[in-house]
N, C-alpha and C positions, 0 to 999 in steps of 0.2 A: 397167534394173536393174543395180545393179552390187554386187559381193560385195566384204564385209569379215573380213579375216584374224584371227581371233582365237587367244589367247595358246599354243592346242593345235597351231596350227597347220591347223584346219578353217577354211571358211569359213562364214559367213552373209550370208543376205539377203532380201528380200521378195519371194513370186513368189505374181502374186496375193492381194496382202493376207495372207498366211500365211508366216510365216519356217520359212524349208526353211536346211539344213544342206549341205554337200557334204565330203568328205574329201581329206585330200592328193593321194591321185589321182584325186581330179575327180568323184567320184560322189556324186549326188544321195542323203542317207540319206534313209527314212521318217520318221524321226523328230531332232527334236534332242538329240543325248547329255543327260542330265540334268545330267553334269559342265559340261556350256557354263551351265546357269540363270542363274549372275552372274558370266559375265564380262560383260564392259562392253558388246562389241559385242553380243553378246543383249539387254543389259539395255536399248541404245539403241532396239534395233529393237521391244523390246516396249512402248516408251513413245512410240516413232512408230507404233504401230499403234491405241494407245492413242486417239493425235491424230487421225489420219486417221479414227476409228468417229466420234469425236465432231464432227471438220470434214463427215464425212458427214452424219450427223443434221441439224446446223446448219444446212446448205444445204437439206434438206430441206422442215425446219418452217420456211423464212424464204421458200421458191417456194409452200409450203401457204397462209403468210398472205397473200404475194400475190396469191393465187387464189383466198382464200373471201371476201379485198377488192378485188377484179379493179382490182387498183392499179396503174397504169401502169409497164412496165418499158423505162426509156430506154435508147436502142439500145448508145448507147455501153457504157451498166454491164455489159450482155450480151456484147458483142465484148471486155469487159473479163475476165471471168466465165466464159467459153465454154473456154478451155483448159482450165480447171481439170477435172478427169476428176469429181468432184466434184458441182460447179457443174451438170455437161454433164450430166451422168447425171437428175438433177432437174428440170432445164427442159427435156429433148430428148422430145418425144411432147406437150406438154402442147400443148391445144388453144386459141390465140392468134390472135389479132385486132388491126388499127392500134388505139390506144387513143382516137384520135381519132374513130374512123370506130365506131362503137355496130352499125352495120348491114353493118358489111362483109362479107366469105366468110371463115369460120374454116379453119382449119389446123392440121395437125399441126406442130411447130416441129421442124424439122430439122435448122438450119445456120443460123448468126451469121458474116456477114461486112459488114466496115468496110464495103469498098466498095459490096455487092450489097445491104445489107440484112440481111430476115429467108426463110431458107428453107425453105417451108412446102410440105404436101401436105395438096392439097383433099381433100375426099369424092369427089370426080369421079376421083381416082389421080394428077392434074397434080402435078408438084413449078414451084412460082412464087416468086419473087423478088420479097417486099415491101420498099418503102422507106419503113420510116414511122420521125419519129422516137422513137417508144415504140409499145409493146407490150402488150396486157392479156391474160393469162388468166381467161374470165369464169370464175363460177362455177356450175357446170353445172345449175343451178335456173333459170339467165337463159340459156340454151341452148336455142332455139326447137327443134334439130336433134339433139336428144338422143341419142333412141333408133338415128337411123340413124351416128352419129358411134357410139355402141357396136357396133354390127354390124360398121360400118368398120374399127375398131380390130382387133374380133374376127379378119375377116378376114386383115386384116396379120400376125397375131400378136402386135402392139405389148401389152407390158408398161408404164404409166404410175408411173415412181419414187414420184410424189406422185401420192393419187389424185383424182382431178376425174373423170373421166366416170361411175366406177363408186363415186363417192362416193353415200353415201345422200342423198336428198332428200325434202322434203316441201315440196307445195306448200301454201298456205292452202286449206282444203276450199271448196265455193262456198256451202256451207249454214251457214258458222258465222255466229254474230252480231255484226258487227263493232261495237258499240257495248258490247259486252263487254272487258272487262282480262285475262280469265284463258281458261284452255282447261283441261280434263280429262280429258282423254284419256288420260293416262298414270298416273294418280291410281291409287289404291287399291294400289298395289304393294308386297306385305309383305316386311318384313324381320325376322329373326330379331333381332339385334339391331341399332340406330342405328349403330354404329361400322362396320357391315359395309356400311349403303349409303352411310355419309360416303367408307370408305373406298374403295368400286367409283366411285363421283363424281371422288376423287383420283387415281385410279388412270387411267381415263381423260383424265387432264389438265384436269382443269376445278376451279373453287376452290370452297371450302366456306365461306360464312361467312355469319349469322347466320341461319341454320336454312334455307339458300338453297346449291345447286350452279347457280354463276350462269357464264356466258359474256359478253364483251365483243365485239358486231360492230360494225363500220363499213360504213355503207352509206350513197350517197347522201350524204356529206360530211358523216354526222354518226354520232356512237359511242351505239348502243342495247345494254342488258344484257338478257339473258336470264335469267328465273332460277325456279330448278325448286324447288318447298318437298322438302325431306327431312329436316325436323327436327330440336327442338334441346331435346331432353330428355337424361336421363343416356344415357354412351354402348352400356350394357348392357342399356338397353329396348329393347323392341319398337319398330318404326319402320313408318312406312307414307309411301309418296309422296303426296303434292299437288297442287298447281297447277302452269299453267305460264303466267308472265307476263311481261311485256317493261315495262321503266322506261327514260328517257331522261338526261342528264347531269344531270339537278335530282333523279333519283331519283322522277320521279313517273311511276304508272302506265300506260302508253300502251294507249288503244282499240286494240281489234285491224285496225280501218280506217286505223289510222296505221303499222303495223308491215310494213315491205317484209317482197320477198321472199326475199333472202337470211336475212336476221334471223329471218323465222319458220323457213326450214328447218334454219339452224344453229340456232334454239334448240328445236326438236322434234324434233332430232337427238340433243340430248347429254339429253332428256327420255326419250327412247326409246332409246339407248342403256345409261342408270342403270336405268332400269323394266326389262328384259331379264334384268337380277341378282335379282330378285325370288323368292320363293320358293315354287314351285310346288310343292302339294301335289297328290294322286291325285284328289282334287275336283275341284279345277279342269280338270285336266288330261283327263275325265270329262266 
């Protein structure tokens, strides 16, 4: 970190993501004088702070899509990537695998070196040095070791940036009927008004469009839609949930016998997610 002189004669700069102030004789204030707001070196530092919320986010939701598309991550990108405090912070704990190898020993990812590899710690406590050229974080529905990979964590203390172990899942039930298109399970969930469940659909990130809060996954080398009814009447009706169905790149229906299982738990996720905003009166709740 280094401090920059502004026009009063104080200094500023970055300590911890937070711009802290110090005075000519060297003291850290609590606060920044209100007089500093615009000068320049303030005004720098509040538009690199700016950068850096949003360079964070970024790197976030771009290890998330990696991970709910257990997309291979080549090694080099990683040793490319890994300084970045950023970067590091998003990929360091996620649980990774050679992308080659589908059956190998998962790991905690620890450490990215040129030479050594990838540095991972087992369920067993071992810290090991894989040499693969890519890397996958599955997505914890295709995580035969689930449950004790959360204990594991648990006990470490490990905090995951992006979350995969303690993301929600749903597997396919073993009773549904696969020769069925739709599932109901999250149906009947009222809304006070249309605009309130368009908007809690949005709000969680997922897109609104033709009476449908739909998801895009990729799985298995091919991109399925997810998509949940929550209608498309005026936006001050009454609204109620739906369906939840899966359609492929031609937009046509897919049997539930066709739909992996990433794709059903992301898309009975962001079903169960929307249905959760619903509006529970003392009846139900009774």
């Amino acid at each position: 970190m280094t401090w920059t002189r502004t026009a009063s004669g104080h200094e500023v700069g970055l300590v911890d993501g937070k711009i802290r102030c110090r005075n000519k004789a060297g003291k850290t204030l609590r606060t920044v004088p209100s007089a500093l707001k615009d000068d320049p070196a303030v005004v720098g530092l509040k538009q690199l702070v700016d950068w850096l919320g949003r360079h964070e986010a970024t790197c976030q939701a771009e290890v998330e899509r990696w991970m709910v598309r257990s997309l291979p991550m080549p090694l080099p990108v990683l040793v490319q990537l890994w300084p970045d405090p950023a970067w590091q912070r998003s990929l360091k704990d996620l649980v990774v695998r050679p992308a080659d190898e589908p059956q190998a020993e998962v790991g905690l990812l620890r450490a990215v070196d040129a030479e050594q590899g990838a540095g991972l710690v087992t369920l067993d406590g071992d810290t090991v040095w894989v040499d693969a050229a890519a890397l996958a974080a599955p997505h914890p529905v295709l995580l035969p070791d689930l449950v004790e990979l959360r204990g594991f964590v648990v006990d470490l203390g490990v905090e995951q940036v992006v979350p995969q172990l303690f993301r929600e899942i749903y597997p396919r039930p073993d009773d549904v009927d696969l020769r069925a298109t739709q599932v109901s399970d999250w149906s009947g969930g009222r809304f006070a008004q249309l605009r309130h469940l368009t908007g809690r659909a949005t709000s969680l990130g997922y897109a609104v469009r033709g009476g449908f809060a739909a998801q895009k996954i990729f799985e298995a080398g091919r991109t399925v839609e997810a998509r949940f009814w929550v209608g498309s009447d005026s936006p001050d009706s009454e609204a109620e949930t739906g369906e939840l169905g899966w359609i492929d790149d031609q937009s046509r229906p897919l049997p539930l016998a066709e739909v992996g299982p990433v794709a059903w738990s992301e898309g009975a996720r962001m079903a169960a997610r929307i249905h959760a905003g619903r509006t529970v009166n003392e009846e139900q709740n009774q």
